[in-house]
DRENRO-79833 format. One record per atom (N, C-alpha, C): residue in one letter; x, y negated, z negated. Coordinates in pm, whole numbers, plus 50000, padded with zeros to 5 digits. Layout:
N
AXYZ ...
// end
This chain:
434
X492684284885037 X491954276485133 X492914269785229 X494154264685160 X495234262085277 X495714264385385 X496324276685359 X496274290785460 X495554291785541 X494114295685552 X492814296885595 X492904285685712 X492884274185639 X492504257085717 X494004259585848 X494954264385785 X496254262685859 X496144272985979 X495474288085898 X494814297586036 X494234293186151 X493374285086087 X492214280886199 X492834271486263 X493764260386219 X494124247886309 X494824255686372 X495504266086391 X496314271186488 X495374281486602 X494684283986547 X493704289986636 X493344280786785 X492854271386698 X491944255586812 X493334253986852 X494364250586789 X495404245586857 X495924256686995 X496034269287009 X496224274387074 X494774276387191 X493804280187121 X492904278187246 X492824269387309 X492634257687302 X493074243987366 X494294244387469 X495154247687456 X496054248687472 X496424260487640 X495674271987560 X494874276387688 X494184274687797 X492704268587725 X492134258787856 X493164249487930 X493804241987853 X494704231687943 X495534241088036 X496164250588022 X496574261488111 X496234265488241 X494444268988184 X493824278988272 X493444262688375 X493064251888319 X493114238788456 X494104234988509 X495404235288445 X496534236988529 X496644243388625 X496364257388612 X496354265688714 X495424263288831 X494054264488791 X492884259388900 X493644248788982 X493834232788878 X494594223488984 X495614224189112 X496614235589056 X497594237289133 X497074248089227 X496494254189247 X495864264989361 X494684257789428 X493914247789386 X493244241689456 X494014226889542 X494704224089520 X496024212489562 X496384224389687 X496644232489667 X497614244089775 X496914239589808 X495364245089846 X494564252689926 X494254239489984 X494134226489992 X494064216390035 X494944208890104 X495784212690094 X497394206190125 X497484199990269 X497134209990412 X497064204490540 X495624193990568 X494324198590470 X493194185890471 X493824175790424 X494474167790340 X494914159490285 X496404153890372 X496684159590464 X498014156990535 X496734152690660 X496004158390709 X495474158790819 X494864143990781 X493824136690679 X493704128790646 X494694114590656 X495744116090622 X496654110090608 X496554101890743 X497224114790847 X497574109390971 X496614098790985 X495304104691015 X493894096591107 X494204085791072 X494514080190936 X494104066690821 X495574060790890 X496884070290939 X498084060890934 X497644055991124 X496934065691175 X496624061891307 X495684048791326 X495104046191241 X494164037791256 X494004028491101 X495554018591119 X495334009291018 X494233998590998 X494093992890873 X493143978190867 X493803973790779 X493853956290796 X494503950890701 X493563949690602 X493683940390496 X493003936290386 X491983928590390 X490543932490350 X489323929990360 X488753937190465 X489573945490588 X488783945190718 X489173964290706 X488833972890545 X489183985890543 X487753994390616 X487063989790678 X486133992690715 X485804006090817 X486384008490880 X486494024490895 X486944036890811 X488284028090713 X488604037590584 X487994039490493 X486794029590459 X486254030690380 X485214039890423 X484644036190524 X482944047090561 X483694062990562 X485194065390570 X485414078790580 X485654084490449 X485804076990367 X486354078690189 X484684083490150 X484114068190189 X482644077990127 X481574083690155 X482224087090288 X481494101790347 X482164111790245 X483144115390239 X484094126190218 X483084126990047 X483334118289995 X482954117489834 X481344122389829 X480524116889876 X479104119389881 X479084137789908 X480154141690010 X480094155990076 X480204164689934 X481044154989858 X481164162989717 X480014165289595 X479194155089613 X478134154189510 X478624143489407 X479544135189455 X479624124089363 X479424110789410 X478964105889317 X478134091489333 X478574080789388 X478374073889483 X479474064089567 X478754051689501 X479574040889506 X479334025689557 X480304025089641 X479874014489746 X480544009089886 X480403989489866 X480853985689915 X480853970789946 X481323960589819 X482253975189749 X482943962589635 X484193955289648 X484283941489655 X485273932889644 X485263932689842 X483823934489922 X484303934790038 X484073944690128 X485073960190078 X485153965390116 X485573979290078 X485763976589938 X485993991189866 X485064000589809 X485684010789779 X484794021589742 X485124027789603 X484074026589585 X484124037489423 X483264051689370 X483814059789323 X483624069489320 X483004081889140 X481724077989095 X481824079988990 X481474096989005 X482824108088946 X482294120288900 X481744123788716 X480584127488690 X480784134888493 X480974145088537 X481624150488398 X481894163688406 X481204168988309 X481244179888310 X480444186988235 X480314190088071 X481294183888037 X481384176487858 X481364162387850 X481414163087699 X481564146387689 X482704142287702 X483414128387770 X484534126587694 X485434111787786 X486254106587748 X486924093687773 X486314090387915 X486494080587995 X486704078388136 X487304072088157 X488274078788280 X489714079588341 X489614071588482 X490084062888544 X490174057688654 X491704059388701 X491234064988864 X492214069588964 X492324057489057 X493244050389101 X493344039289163 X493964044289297 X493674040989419 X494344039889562 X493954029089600 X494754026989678 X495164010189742 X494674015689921 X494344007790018 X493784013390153 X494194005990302 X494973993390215 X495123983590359 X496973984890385 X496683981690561 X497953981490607 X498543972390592 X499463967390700 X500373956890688 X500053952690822 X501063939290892 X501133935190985 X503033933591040 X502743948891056 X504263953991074 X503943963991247 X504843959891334 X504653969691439 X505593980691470 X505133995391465 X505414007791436 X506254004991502 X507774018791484 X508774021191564 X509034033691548 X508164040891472 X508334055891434 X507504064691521 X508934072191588 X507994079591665 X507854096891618 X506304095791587 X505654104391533 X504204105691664 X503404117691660 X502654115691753 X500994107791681 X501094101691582 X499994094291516 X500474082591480 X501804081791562 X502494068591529 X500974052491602 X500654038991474 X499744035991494 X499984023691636 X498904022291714 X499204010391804 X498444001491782 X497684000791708 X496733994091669 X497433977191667 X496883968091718 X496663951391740 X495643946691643 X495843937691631 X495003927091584 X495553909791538 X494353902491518 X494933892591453 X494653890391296 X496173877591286 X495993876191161 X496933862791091 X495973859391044 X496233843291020 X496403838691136 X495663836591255 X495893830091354 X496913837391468 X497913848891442 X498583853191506 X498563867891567 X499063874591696 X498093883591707 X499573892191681 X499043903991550 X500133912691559 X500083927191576 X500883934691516 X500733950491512 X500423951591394 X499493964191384 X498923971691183 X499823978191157 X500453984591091 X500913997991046 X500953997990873 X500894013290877 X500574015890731 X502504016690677 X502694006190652 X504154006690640 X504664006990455 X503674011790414 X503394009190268 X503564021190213 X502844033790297 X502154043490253 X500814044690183 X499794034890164 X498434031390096 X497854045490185 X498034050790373 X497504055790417 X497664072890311 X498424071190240 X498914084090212 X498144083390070 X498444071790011 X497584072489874 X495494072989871 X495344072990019 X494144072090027 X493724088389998 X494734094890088 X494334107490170 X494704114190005 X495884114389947 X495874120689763 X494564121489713 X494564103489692 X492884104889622 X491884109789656 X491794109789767 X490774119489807 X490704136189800 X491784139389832 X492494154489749 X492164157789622 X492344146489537 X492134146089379 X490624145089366 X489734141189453 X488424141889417 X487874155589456 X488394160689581 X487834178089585 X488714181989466 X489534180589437 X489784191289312 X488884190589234 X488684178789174 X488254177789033 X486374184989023 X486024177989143 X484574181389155 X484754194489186 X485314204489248 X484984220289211 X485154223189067 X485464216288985 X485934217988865 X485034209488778 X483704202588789 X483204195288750 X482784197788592 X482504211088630 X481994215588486 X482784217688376 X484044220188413 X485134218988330 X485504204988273 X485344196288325 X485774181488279 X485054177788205 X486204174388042 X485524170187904 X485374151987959 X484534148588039 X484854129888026 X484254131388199 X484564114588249 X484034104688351 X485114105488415 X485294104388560 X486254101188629 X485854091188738 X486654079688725 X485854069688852 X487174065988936 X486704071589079 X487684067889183 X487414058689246 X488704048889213 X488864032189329 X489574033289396 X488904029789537 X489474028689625 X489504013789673 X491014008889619 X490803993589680 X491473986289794 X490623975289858 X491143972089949 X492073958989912 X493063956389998 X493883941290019 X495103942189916 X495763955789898 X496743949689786 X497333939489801 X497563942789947 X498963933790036 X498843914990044 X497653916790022 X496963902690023 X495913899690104 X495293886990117 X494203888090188 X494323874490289 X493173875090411 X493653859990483 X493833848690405 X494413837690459 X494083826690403 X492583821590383 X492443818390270 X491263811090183 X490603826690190 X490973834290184 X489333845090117 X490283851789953 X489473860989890 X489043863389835 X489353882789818 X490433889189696 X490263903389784 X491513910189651 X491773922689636 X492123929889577 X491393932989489 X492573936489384 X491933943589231 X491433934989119 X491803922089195 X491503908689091 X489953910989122 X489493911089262 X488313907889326 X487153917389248 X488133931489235 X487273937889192 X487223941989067 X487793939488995 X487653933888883 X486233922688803 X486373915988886 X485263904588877 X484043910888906 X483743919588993 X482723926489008 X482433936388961 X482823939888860 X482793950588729 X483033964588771 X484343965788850 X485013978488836 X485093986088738 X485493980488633 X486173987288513 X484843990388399 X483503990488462 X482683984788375 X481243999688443 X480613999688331 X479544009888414 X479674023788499 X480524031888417 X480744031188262 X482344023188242 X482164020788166 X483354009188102 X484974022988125 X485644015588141 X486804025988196 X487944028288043 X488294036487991 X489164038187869 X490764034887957 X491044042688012 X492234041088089 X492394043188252 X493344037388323 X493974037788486 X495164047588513 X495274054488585 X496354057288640 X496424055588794 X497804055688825 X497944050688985 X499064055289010 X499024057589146 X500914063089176 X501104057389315 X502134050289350 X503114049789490 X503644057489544 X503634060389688 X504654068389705 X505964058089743 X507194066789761 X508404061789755 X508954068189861 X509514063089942 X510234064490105 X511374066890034 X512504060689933 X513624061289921 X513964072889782 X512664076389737 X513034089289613 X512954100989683 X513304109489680 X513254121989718 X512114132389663 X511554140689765 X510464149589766 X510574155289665 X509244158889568 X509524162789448 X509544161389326 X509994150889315 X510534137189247 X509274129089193 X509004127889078 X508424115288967 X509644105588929 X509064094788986 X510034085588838 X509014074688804 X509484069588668 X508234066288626 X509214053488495 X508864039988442 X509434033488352 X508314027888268 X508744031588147 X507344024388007 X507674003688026 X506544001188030 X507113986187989 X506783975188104 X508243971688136 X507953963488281 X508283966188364 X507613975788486 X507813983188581 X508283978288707 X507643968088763 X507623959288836 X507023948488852 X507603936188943 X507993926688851 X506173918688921 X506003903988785 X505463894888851 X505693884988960 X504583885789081 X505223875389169 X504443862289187 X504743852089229 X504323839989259 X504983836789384 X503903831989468 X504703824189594 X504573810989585 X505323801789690 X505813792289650 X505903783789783 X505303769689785 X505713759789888 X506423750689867 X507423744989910 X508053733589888 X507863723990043 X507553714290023 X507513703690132 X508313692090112 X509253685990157 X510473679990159 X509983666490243 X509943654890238 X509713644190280 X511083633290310 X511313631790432 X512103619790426 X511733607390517 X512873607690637 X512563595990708 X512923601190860 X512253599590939 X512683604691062 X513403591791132 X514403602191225 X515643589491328 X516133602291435 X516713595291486 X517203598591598 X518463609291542 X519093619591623 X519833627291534 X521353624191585 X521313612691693 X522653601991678 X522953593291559 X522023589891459 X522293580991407 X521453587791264 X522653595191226 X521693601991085 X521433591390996 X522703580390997 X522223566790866 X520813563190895 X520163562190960 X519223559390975 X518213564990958 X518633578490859 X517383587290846 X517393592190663 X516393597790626 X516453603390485 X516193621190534 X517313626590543 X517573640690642 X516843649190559 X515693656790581 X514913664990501 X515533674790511 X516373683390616 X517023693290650 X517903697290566 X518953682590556 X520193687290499 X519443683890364 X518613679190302 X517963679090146 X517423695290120 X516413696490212 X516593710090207 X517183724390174 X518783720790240 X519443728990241 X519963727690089 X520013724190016 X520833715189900 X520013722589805 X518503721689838 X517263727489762 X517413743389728 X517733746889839 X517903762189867 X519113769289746 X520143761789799 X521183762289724 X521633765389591 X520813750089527 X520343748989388 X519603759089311 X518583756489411 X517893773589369 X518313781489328 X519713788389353 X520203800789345 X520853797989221 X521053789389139 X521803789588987 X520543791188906 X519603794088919 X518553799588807 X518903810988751 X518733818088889 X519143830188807 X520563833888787 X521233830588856 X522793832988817 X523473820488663 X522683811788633 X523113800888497 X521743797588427 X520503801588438 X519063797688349 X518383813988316 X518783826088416 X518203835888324 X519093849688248 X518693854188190 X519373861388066 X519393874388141 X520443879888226 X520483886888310 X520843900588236 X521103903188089 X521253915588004 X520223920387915 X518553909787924 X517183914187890 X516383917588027 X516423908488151 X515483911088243 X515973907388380 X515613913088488 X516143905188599 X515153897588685 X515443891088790 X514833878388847 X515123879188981 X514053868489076 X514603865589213 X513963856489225 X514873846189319 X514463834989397 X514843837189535 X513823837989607 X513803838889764 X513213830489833 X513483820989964 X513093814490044 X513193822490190 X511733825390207 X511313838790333 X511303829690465 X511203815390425 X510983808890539 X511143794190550 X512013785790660 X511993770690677 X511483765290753 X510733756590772 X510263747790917 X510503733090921 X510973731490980 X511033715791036 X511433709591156 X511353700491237 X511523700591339 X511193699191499 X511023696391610 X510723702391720 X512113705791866 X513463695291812 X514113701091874 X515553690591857 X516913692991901 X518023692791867 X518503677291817 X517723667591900 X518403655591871 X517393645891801 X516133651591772 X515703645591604 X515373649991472 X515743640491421 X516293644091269 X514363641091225 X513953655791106 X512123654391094 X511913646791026 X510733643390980 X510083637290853 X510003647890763 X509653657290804 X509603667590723 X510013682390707 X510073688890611 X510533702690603 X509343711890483 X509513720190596 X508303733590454 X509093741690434 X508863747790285 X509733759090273 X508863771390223 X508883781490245 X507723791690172 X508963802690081 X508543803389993 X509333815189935 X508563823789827 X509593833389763 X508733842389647 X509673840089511 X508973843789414 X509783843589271 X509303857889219 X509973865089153 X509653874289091 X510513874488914 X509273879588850 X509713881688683 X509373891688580 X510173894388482 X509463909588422 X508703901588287 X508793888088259 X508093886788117 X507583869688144 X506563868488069 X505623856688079 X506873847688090 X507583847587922 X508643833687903 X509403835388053 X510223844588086 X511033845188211 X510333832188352 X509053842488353 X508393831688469 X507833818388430 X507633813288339 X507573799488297 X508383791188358 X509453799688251 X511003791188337 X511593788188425 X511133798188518 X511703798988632 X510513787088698 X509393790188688 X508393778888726 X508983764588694 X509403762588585 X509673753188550 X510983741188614 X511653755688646 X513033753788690 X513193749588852 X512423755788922 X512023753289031 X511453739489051 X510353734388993 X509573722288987 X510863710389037 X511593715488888 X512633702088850 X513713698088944 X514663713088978 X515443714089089 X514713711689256 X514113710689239 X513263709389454 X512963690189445 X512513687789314 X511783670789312 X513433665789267 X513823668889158 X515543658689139 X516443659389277 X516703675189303 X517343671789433 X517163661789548 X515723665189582 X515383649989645 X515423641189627 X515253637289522 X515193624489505 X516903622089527 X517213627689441 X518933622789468 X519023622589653 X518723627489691 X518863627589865 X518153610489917 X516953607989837 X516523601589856 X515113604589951 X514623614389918 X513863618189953 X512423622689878 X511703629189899 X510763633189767 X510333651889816 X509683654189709 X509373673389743 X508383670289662 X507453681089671 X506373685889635 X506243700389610 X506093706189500 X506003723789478 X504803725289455 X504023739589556 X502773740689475 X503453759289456 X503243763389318 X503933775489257 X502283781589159 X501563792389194 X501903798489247 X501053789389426 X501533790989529 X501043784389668 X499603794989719 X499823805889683 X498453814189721 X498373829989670 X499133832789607 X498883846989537 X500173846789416 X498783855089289 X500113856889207 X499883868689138 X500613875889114 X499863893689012 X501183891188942 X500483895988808 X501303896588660 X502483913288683 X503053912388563 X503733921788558 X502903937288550 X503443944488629 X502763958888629 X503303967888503 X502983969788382 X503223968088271 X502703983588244 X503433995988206 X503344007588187 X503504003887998 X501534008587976 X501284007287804 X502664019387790 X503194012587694 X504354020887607 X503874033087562 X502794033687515 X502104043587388 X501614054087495 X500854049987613 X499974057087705 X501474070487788 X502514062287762 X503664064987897 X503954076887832 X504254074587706 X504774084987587 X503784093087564 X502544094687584 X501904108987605 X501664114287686 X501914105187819 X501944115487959 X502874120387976 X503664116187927 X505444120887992 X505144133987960 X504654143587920 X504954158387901 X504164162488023 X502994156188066 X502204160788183 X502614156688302 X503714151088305 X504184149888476 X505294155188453 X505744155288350 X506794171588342 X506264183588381 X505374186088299 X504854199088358 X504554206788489 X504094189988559 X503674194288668 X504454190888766 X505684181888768 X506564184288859 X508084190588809 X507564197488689 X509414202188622 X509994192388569 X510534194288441 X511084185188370 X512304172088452 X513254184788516 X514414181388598 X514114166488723 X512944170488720 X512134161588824 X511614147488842 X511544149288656 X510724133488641 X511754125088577 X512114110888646 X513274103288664 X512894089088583 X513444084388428 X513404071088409 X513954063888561 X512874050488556 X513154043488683 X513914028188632 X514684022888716 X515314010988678 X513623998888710 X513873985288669 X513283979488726 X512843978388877 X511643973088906 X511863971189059 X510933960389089 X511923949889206 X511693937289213 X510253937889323 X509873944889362 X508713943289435 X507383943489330 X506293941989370 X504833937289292 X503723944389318 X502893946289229 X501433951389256 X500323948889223 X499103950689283 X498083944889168 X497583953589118 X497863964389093 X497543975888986 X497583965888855 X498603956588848 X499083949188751 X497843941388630 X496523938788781 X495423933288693 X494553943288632 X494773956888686 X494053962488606 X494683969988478 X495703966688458 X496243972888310 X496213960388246 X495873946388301 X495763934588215 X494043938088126 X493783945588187 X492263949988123 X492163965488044 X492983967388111 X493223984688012 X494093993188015 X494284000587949 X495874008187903 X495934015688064 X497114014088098 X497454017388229 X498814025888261 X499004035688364 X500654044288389 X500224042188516 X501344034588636 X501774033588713 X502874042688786 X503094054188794 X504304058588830 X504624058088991 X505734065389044 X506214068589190 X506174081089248 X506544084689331 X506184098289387 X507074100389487 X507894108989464 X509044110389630 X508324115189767 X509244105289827 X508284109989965 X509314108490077 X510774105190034 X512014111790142 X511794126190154 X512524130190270 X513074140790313 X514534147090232 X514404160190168 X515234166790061 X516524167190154 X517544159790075 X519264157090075 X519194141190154 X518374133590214 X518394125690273 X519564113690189 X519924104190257 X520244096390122 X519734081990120 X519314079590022 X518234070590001 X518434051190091 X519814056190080 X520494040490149 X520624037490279 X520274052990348 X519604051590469 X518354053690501 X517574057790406 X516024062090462 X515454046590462 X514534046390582 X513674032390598 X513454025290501 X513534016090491 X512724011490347 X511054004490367 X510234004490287 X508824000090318 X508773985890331 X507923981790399 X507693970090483 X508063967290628 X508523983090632 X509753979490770 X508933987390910 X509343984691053 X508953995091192 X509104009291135 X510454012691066 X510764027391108 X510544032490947 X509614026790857 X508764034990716 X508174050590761 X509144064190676 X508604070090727 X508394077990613 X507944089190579 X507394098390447 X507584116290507 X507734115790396 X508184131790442 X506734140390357 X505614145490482 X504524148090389 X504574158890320 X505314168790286 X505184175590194 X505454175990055 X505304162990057 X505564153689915 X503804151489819 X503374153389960 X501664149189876 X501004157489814 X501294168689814 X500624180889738 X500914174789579 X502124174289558 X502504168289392 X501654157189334 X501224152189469 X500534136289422 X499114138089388 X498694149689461 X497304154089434 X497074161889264 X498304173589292 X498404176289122 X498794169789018 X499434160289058 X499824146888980 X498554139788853 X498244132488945 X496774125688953 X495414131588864 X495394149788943 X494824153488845 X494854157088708 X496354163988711 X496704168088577 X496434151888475 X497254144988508 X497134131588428 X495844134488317 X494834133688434 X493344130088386 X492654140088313 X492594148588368 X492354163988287 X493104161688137 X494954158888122 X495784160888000 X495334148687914 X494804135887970 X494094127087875 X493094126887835 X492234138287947 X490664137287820 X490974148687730 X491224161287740 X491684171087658 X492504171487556 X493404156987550 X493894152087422 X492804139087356 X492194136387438 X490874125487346 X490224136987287 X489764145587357 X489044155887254 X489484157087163 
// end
């Protein structure tokens, strides 16, 4: 009877094994065959940015495209996003595909002929959009990944629900917007979601290229105000003043021994940044006051405590020793937790983004000090975050643009991987729930 039982588990084990094959294959010939729709996509979305909350042309084109497929839309979640429920034709887990949709307020310098010109305002100021992120590129994947899967509907053991969300980047002052937002409005819910996956692309990895880290991927951020109070005088006669400037500067300063003497720089790393000072109106008076705006970033709860903590103490003692007073409000208007790759989840994909981009290909990643709010949705369920190269092959990474910047640029023959990416994932996790 041993034997027998051991026959047969090798039997299922190999047919299985097969099917996962024979969708491999489908995936990757249907990704080809899509490759310039999904580039062509791209452009329109990088031609015609929206910031956060206002995805409103990207969105009516996401769920046109989805409906064209026979899968079930909602529109107007968290605003302005879209979701996308496909079944497939067995029973089995449901998998959520995450894309992000809003630009920035960065003005293009790349000249490409879909390079964007797009204006607008924001927070009061009137600037340039550009998709300086690449979100335009993660729109146009996911959407790639939804014609795949739906020619393939009947094949899929499980649920697949595509989010498309708006505002990673943040949202105006006083509203309301990302994955937190949608979250609250029961994304993850109806049908209830088992697991997320999501991918970035990367300007500075090279085409081809996965890299991917279990754990703490990237970091938590908090922003941060400091307001500095003294005494205004004339800037002949500084005795006569409580100098918020030069307290200020002292503030700044101080700052910088957190992480170089308060954090444990051989478990996790850290940043304290001040993006911005104001005080003032011109050379020969000394202000009443000074603002400071900055960011903190951290890979573990205790880390950012401390640093919270540390901040508080150093911005109010310094002053006071100046003779002055401060005020911190931490986080001042946005904060997303650590983007946290489940350990357990990382370690059974890792063979499926091998597969599908070659072993040689897929790269442990160091930490990285930038943030996401993918972050809230693995605070709700087992989640893989990875990257996706999207330099140009031999480039070297210390000169390619970096994101946030005029001259962010992507080399698109990087997105085909992102489309087979995405799918394989989802396909290799319900076929191992089976």
């Amino acid at each position: 009877m041993k034997k027998i039982y051991l026959i047969g588990f090798s039997f299922l084990a190999l047919n299985a094994f097969a099917q996962k094959s024979d969708l491999r294959r489908l995936v990757s010939n249907k990704a080809d065959a899509i490759e310039q729709k999904v580039i062509t996509w791209r452009r329109d979305f990088h031609q015609h940015p929206e910031l956060g909350n206002t995805e409103v042309r990207t969105a009516g084109i996401i769920a046109k495209h989805l409906e064209s497929l026979g899968i079930q839309v909602k529109t107007g979640i968290a605003k302005t996003g879209v979701v996308g429920i496909l079944k497939g034709g067995k029973p089995g887990p449901v998998v959520a595909l995450r894309a992000d949709m809003d630009g920035l307020p960065v003005t293009e310098r790349v000249d490409v002929p879909f390079a964007s010109k797009v204006r607008t305002q924001y927070n009061g100021q009137e600037v340039g959009v550009m998709h300086a992120c690449g979100h335009d590129s993660h729109v146009a994947i996911l959407m790639g990944v939804a014609e795949v899967l739906a020619a393939i509907q009947k094949d899929i053991p499980g649920t697949v629900k595509f989010i498309f969300q708006p505002a990673e980047e943040g949202v105006p002052e006083g509203e309301e917007g990302g994955a937190a937002l949608m979250i609250k409005e029961g994304v993850l819910e109806n049908p209830k979601v088992d697991v997320i996956f999501g991918l970035h692309i990367n300007s500075q990895t090279e085409v081809g290229d996965i890299t991917y880290r279990p754990g703490g991927t990237m970091a938590a951020v908090n922003d941060m105000k400091i307001t500095v109070t003294g005494r205004q005088a004339h800037g002949a006669y500084p005795w006569s003043s409580i100098d918020p400037v030069v307290v200020s500067a002292q503030i700044i300063n101080n700052l910088q021994t957190i992480v170089s003497r308060n954090l444990n720089v051989t478990e996790n790393p850290g940043v304290v940044t001040i993006g911005a000072i104001n005080g003032g109106v011109r050379s020969n008076i000394i202000p009443e006051k000074v603002e400071m705006l900055g960011t903190v970033r951290n890979f573990s709860k205790e880390d950012e405590a401390m640093f919270i903590e540390r901040i508080k103490t150093i911005a109010t003692k310094t002053a006071e020793a100046g003779g002055a007073t401060a005020v911190v409000k931490i986080p001042y208007s946005n904060h997303y937790p650590v983007t946290f790759n489940n350990i357990a989840l990382t370690e059974k994909m890792l063979p499926s983004m091998q597969l599908t981009a070659g072993k040689e290909h897929v790269k442990l990643k160091p930490p990285v000090t930038g943030a996401e709010d993918f972050s809230f949705f693995q605070e709700k369920v087992p989640g893989l975050f990875v990257f996706l190269g999207g330099m140009p092959k031999g480039k070297d990474p210390l000169k390619a643009p970096s994101h946030h910047t005029p001259d962010f640029y992507l080399d698109e023959s990087g997105f085909v991987l992102g489309v087979k990416l995405l799918s394989n994932l989802t396909l290799d996790y319900m076929t191992m729930k089976r």
